[in-house]
One Martini backbone bead per residue (centre of mass of N, CA, C, O) as a GRO file, in nm:
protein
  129
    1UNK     BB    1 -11.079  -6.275   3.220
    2UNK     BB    2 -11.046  -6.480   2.987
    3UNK     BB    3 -11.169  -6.713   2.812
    4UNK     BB    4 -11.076  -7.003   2.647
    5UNK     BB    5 -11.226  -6.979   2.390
    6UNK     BB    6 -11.109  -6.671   2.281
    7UNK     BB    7 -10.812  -6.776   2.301
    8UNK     BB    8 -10.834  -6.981   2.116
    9UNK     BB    9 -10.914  -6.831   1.893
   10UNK     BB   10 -10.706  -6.620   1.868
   11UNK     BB   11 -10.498  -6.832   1.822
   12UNK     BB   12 -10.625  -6.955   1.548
   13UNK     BB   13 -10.643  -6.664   1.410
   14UNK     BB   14 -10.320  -6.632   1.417
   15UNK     BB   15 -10.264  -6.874   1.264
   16UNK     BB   16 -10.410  -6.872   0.996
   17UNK     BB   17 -10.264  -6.553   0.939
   18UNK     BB   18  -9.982  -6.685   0.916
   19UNK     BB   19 -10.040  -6.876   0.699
   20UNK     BB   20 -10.114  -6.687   0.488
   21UNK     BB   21  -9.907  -6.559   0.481
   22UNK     BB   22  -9.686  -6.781   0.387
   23UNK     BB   23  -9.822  -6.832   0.155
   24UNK     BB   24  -9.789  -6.580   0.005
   25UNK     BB   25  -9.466  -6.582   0.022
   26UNK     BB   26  -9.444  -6.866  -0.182
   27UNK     BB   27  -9.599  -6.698  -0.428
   28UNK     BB   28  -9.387  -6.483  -0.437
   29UNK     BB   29  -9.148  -6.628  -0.473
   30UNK     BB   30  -9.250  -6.840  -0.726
   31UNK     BB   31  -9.268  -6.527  -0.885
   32UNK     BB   32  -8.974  -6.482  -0.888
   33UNK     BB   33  -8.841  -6.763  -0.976
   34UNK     BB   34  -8.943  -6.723  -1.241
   35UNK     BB   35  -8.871  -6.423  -1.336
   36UNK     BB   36  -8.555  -6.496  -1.350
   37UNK     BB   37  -8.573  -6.732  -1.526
   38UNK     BB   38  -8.635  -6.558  -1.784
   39UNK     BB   39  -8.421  -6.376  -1.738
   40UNK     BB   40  -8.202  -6.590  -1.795
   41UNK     BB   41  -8.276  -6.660  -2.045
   42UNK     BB   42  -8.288  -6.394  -2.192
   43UNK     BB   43  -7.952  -6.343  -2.124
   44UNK     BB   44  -7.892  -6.587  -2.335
   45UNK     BB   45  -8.029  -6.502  -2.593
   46UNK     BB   46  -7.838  -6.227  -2.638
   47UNK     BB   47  -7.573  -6.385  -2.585
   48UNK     BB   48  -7.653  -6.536  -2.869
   49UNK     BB   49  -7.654  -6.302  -3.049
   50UNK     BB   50  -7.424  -6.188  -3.034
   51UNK     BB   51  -7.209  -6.371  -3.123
   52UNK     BB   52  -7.359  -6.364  -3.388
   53UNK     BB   53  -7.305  -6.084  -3.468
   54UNK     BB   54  -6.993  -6.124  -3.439
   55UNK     BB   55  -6.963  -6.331  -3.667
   56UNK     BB   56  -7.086  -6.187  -3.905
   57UNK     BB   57  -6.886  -5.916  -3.925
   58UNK     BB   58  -6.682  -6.104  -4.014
   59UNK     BB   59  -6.753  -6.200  -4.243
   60UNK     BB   60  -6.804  -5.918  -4.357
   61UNK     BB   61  -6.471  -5.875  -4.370
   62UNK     BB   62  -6.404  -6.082  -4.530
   63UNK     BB   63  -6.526  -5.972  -4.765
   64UNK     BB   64  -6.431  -5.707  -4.799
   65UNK     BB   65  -6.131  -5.819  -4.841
   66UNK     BB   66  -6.211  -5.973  -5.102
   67UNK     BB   67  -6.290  -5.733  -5.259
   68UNK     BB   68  -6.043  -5.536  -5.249
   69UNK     BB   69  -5.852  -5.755  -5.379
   70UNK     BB   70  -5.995  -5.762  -5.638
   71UNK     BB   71  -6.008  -5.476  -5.711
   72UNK     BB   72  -5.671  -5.442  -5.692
   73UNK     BB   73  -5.676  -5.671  -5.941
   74UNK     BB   74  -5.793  -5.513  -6.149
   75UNK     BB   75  -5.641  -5.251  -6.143
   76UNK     BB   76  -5.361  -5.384  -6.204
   77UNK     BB   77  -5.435  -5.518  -6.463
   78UNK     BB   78  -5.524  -5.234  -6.607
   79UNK     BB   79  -5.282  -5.095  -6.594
   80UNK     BB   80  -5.099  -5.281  -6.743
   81UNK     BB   81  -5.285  -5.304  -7.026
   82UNK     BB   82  -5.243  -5.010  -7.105
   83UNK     BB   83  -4.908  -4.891  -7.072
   84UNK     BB   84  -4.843  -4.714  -6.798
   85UNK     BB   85  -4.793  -4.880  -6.537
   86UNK     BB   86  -4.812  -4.998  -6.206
   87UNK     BB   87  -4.601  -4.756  -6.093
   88UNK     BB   88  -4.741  -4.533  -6.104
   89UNK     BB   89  -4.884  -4.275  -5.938
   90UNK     BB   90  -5.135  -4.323  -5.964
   91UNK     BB   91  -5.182  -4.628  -5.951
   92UNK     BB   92  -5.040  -4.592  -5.637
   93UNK     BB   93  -5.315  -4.440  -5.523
   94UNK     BB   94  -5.544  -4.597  -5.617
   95UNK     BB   95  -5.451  -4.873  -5.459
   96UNK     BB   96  -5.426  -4.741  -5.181
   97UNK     BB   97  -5.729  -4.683  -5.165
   98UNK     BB   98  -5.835  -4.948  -5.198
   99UNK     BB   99  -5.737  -5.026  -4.986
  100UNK     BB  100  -5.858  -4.818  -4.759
  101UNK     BB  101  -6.127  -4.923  -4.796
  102UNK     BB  102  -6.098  -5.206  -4.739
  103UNK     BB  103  -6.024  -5.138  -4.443
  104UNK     BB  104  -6.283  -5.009  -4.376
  105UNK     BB  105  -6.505  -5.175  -4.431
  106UNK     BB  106  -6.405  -5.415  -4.205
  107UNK     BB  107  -6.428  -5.207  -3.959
  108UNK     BB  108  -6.766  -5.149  -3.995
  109UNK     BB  109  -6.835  -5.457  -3.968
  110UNK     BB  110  -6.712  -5.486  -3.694
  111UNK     BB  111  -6.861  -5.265  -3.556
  112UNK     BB  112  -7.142  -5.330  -3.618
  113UNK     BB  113  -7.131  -5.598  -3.433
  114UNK     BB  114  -6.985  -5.483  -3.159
  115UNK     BB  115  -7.251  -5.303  -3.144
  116UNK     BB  116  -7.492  -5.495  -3.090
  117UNK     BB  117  -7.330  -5.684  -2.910
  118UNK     BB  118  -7.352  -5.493  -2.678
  119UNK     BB  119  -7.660  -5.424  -2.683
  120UNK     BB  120  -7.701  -5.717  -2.574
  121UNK     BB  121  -7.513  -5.737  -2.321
  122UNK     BB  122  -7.623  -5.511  -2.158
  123UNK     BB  123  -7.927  -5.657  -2.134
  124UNK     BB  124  -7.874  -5.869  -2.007
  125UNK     BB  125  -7.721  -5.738  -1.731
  126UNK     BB  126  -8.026  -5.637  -1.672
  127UNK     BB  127  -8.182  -5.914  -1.643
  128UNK     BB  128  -7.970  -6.023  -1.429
  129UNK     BB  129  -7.989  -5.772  -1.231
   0.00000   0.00000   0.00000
């Protein structure tokens, strides 16, 4: 049989490495909880850039909507003081025209800023998960 004395330090030995393991446990969540933490931050970060992404993009379709509607009053303007007439066909295809661009232009300032923004918010999700 074993001496208490060898018992008695295995019983110690066992005790140290449980705490050294529990203390490594400790050390290794709190830098799990650190990692996180940031991973949080950066995912509201993106998420707030998204949001501000598609904001410019709306401004940019308000502004290109306002430029189209500029360009088709100089153009009727300019039909009208010609003394072609502005009910003319050509000058009601230049109109539609620029209309047809005006509507295309806001659409692609909304789709690039709904595209950045999709890939900053899908960023996040990988943050999250």
């Amino acid at each position: 049989m074993s001496d208490p004395v060898t018992i008695g330090l295995m019983v110690a030995g066992t005790a140290l490495s449980a705490k050294s393991a529990y203390d490594q446990g400790q050390v290794a969540k709190n830098q799990a909880n650190l990692e996180a933490s940031n991973l949080q931050s950066s995912a509201m970060q993106k998420r707030m850039a998204a949001i501000q992404e598609q904001a410019v993009a709306q401004r940019k379709a308000i502004t290109a909507g306002k430029e189209a509607a500029l360009v088709q009053s100089r153009a009727q303007a300019v039909a009208a003081s010609s003394g072609g007439g502005s009910l003319d066909a050509s000058v009601v295809k230049i109109m539609s025209d620029l209309a047809g661009q005006g509507a295309y232009n806001k659409q692609v300032a909304m789709y690039e800023g709904d595209s950045r923004a999709q890939a900053l918010n899908y960023g996040a999700d990988l943050d999250t998960w």
